[in-house]
C-alpha positions in Angstrom: -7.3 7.8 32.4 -6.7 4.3 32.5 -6.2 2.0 29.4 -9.0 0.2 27.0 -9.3 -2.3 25.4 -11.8 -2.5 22.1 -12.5 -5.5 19.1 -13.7 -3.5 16.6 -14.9 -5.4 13.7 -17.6 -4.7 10.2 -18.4 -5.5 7.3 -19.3 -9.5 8.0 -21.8 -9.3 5.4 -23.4 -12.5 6.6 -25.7 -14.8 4.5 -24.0 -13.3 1.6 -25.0 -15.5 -1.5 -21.8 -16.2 -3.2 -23.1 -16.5 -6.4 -19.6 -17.7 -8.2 -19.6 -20.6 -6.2 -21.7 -23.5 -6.5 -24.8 -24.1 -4.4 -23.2 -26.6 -2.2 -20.0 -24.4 -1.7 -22.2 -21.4 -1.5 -24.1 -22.4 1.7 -20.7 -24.2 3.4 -19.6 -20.4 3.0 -22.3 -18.9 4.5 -21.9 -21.5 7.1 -17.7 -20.4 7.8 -19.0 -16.8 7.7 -21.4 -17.2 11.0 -18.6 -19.6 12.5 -16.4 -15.9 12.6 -19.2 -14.6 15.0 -17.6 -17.6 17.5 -14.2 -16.5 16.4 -15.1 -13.1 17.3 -15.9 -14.0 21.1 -13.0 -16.0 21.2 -11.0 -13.0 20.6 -12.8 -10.9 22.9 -12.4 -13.3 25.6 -8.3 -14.2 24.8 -7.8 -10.6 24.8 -9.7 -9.6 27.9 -11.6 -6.6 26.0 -13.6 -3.8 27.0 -15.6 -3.6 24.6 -17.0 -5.1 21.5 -18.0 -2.3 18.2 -19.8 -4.0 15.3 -19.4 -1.0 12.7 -22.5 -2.3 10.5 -22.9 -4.0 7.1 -23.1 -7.1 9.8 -25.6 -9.1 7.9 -26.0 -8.7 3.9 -29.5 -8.0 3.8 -32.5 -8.1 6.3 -33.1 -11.6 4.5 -31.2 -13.5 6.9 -31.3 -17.5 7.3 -32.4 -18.6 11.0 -29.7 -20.8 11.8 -27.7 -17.0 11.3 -29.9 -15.8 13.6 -29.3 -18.3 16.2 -25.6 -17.8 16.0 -26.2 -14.1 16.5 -27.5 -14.7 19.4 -25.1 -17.2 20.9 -22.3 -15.9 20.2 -22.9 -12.4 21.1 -24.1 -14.0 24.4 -20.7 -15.5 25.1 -18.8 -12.2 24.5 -17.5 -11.3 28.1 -18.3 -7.6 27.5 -20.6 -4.7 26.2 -21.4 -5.2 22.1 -22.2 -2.3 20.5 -24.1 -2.7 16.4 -24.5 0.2 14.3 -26.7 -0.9 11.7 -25.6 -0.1 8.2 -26.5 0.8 4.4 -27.0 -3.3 3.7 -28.6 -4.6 7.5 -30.6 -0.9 8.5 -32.7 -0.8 10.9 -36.2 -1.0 10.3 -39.5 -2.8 11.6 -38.4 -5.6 9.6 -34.6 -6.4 10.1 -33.7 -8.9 11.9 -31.9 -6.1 14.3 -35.6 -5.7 15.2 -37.0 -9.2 15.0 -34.4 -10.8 17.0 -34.2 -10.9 21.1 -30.6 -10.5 21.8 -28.3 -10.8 24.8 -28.6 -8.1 27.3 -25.0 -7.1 26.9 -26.1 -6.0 23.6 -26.6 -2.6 22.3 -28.4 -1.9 18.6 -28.7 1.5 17.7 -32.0 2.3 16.1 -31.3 5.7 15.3 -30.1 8.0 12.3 -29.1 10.3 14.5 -26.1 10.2 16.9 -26.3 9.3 20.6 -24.9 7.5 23.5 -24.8 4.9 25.9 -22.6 5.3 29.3 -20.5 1.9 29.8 -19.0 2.8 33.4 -17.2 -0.5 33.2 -15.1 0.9 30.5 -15.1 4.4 31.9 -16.5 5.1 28.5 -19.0 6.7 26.6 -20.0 5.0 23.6 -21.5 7.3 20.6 -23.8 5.5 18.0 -26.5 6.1 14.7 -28.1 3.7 12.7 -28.9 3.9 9.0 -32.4 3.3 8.6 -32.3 3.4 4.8 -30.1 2.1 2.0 -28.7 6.0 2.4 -27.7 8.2 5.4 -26.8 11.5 5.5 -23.4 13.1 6.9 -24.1 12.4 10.9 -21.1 13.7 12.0 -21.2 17.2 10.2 -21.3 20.0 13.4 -21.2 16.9 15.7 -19.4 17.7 19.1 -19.4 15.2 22.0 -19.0 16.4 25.6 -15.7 15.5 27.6 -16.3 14.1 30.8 -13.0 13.9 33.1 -11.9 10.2 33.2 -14.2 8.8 30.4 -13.3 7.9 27.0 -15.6 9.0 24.0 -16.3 6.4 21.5 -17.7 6.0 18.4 -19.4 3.4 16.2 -20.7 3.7 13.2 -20.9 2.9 9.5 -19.4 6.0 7.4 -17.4 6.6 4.2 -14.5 9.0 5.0 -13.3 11.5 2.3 -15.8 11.2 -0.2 -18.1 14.6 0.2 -20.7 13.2 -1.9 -21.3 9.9 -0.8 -25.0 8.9 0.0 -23.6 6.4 2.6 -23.0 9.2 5.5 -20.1 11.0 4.5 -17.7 12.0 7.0 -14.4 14.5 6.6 -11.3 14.7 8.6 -12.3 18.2 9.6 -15.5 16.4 11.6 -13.5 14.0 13.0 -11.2 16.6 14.4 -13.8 18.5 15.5 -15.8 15.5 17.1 -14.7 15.4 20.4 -14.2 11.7 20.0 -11.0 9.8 21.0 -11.4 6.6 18.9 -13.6 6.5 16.1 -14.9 3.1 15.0 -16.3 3.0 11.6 -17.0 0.6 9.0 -17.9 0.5 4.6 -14.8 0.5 3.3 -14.0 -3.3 2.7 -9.7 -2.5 2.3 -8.7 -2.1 6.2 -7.4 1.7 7.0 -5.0 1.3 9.9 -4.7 3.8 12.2 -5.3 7.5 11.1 -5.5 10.4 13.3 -7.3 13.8 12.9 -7.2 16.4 15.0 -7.4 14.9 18.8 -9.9 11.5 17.3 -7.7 8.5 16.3 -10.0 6.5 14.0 -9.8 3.5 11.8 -12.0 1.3 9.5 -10.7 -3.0 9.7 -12.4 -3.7 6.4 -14.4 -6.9 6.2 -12.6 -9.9 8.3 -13.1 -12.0 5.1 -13.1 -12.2 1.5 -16.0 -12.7 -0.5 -14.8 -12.9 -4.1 -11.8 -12.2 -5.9 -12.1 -7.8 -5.2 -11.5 -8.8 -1.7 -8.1 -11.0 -2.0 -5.5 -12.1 0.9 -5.6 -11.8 4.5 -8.7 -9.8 6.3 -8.9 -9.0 9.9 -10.1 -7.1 12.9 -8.7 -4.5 15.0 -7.7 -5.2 18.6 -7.5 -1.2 19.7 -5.9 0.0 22.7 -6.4 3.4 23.9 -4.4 4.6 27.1 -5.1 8.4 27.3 -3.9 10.3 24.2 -2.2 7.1 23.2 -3.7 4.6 21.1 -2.0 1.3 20.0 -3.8 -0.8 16.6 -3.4 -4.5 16.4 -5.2 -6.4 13.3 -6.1 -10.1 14.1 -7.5 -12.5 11.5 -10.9 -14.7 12.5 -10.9 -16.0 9.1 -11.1 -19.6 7.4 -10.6 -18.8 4.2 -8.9 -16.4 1.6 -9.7 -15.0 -2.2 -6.0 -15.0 -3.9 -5.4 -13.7 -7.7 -2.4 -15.7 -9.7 -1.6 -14.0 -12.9 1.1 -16.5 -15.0 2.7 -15.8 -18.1 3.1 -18.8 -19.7 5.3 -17.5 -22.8 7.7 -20.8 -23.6 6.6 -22.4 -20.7 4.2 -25.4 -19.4 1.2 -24.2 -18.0 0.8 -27.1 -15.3 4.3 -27.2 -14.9 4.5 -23.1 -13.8 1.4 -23.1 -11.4 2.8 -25.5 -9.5 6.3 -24.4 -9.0 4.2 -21.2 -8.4 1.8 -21.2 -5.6 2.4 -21.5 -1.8 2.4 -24.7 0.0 -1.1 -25.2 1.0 -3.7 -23.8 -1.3 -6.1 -26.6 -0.1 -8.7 -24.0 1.7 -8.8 -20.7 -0.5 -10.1 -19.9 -3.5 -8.2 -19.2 -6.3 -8.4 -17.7 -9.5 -5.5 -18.1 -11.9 -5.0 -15.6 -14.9 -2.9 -17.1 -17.8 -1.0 -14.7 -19.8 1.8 -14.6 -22.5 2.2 -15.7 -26.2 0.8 -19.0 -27.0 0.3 -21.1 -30.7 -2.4 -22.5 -28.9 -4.9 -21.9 -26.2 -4.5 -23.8 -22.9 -6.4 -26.7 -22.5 -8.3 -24.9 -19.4 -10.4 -28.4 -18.6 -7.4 -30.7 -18.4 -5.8 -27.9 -16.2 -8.9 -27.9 -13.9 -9.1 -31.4 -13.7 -5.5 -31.6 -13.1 -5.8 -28.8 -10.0 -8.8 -28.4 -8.8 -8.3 -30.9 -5.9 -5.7 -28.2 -4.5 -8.1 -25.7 -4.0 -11.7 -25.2 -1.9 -12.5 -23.6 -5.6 -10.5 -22.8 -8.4 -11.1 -20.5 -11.5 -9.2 -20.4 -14.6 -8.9 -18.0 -17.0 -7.4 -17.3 -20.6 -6.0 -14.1 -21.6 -2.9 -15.3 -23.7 -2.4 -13.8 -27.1 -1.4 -15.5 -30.6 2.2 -15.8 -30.8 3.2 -12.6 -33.3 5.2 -14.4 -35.6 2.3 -16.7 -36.3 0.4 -14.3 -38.6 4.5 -14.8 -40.9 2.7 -17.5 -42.5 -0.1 -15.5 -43.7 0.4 -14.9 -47.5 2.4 -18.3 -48.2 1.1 -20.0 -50.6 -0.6 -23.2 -49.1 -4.0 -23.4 -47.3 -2.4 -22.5 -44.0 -1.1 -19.5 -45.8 -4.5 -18.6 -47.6 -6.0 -19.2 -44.1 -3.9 -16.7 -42.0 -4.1 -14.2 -44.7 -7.7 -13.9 -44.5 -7.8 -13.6 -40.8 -5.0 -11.2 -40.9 -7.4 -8.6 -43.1 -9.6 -9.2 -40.5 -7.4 -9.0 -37.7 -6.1 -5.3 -39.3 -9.6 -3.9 -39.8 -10.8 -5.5 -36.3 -12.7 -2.3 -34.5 -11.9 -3.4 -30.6 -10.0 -5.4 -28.8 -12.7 -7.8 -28.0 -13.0 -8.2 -32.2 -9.4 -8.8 -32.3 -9.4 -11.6 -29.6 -12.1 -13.1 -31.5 -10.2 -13.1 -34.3 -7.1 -14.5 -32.7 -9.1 -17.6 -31.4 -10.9 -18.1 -34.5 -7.1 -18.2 -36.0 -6.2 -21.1 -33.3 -9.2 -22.9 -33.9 -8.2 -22.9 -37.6 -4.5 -23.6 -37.3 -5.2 -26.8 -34.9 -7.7 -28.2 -37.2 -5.0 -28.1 -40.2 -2.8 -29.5 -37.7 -5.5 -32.3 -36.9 -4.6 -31.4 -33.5 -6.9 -31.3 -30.4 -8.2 -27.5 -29.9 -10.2 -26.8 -26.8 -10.3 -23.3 -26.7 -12.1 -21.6 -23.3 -11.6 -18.2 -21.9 -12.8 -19.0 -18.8 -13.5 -22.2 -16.7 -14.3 -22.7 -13.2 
């Protein structure tokens, strides 16, 4: 058998609404995410692929904005091979998805289907197995699934599964179907934390996760698999279309300057991701989140900041001296001992800075969380 060559991608999520960010910054977002559809030919093209497998989840919703479907169809138009779109549990296919609504390229394949079937691409001396979900759920597809061999031709699959959990409602798949399949390269999608290459049985298989971050569950570097199958070999590459990235900072600021630490911190060029930075530690006073914001925020596409230092210990050694700071701390401390959750407790500690900073006739701003 000669060697393939496959982009498998999923998991785009396009016109997703980005609710975190501003409205501005929400639809530049949206924006980047249909420039990857561009980024995706490129790829295709550079690498001289076979084929193309969109493992579903694609869009966000059927709600799609028409300047997404434009891009759709441009981009998909410039992809020098066969694209194959398995619909999933967030774009199915129904009379009213856009998967319907919109006339795509001819080197285009949707399947409409919950049921698995194929198309024969004799260009990649291939046969490409497919299913669509046509509700928010799917059953298990795969379950007593067997494709034929046919000497010479590859069998391939795309589709949008969740491997290893039995009870899923988002068409659960075992290892023990994909041994069984019959398939040699399985392309799947739903899972948004990339696989790599697994192997069961005689089927190789792999999900790439989503090729970019949404929010901060979805941190670092996302990409899509450039998959090579020659034979029983099969070769994974990963390959990032992305503009942006989602990275969590957690700082302990115990002794130290806030500012100071975040900078000496982060990498050299923060200027396009988004950020969220988690201060942590022993504190007499709560950072000054706005002054840090203002201070950073020009580093970053966005920027959240958030609180979670504690009141230095020895601060509550005061409570029972007698003077009004004393008297003060002493009360709180009751408080502090009788507290029934943490969330009481933290309360009680910034009620306690509050206080202290206002005997002090110091400035307190006091904000857990600031973006």
């Amino acid at each position: 058998m000669r060697s393939i060559k496959i982009i498998h991608a999923a998991d785009f999520h396009l016109d997703s609404p980005f609710q975190a960010l501003s409205a501005a910054k929400a639809a530049m977002r949206r924006e980047e995410q249909r420039d990857l559809l561009n980024a995706l030919s490129v790829l295709a093209a550079n690498e001289s692929a076979d084929l193309l497998l969109l493992s579903g989840d694609l869009l966000d919703s059927e709600n799609t904005y028409h300047e997404t479907g434009e891009e759709l169809i441009r981009s998909l138009s410039n992809v020098p091979c066969p694209v194959f779109i398995s619909p999933g549990n967030h774009d199915c296919y129904t009379d009213r998805s856009p998967w319907a609504r919109l006339k795509l390229p001819e080197n285009v394949h949707v399947f409409r289907e919950n049921a698995i079937h194929f198309l024969s691409v004799p260009s990649a001396d291939a046969r490409v197995y497919g299913a669509a979900f046509t509700d928010k759920n799917a059953p298990a597809l795969l379950r007593g699934f067997h494709a034929e061999r046919k000497p010479g031709v590859y069998n391939l699959l795309c589709m949008h599964a969740e491997v290893g959990n039995p009870n899923s409602p988002y068409n659960p798949v075992s290892s023990e179907d994909l041994a069984a399949s019959g398939i040699d390269y399985a392309a799947l999608g739903h899972t948004h934390l990339a696989s790599g290459l697994q192997r069961s049985g005689n089927t190789w298989y792999a999900w790439p996760g989503c090729p970019e971050g949404r929010g901060f569950d979805e941190c670092g570097q996302k990409t899509v698999n450039i998959v090579e199958l020659n034979g029983d070999d099969c070769i994974l590459r990963t390959a990032s279309v992305a503009s942006r990235r989602y990275e969590s900072l957690q700082l302990d600021i115990t002794g130290k300057d806030p500012l100071l630490l975040i900078h000496t911190t982060l990498p050299d060029d923060t200027s396009r991701d988004i950020y969220r930075i988690t201060l942590t530690g022993e504190t007499d006073q709560a950072p000054d989140l706005r002054k840090l914001h203002q201070n950073l925020d020009e580093m970053f596409f966005a920027l959240q900041l958030e609180d979670k230092t504690r009141l230095r210990r020895d601060i509550w050694d005061c409570a029972g001296e007698d003077s009004l700071r004393g008297i003060f701390l002493s009360k709180l401390r009751t408080r502090f001992d009788a507290a029934k959750d943490e969330s009481e407790r933290v309360r009680i500690e910034q009620a306690a800075r509050w206080g202290l900073a206002a005997l002090d006739n110091a400035e307190e701003v006091a904000v857990r969380d600031h973006s």
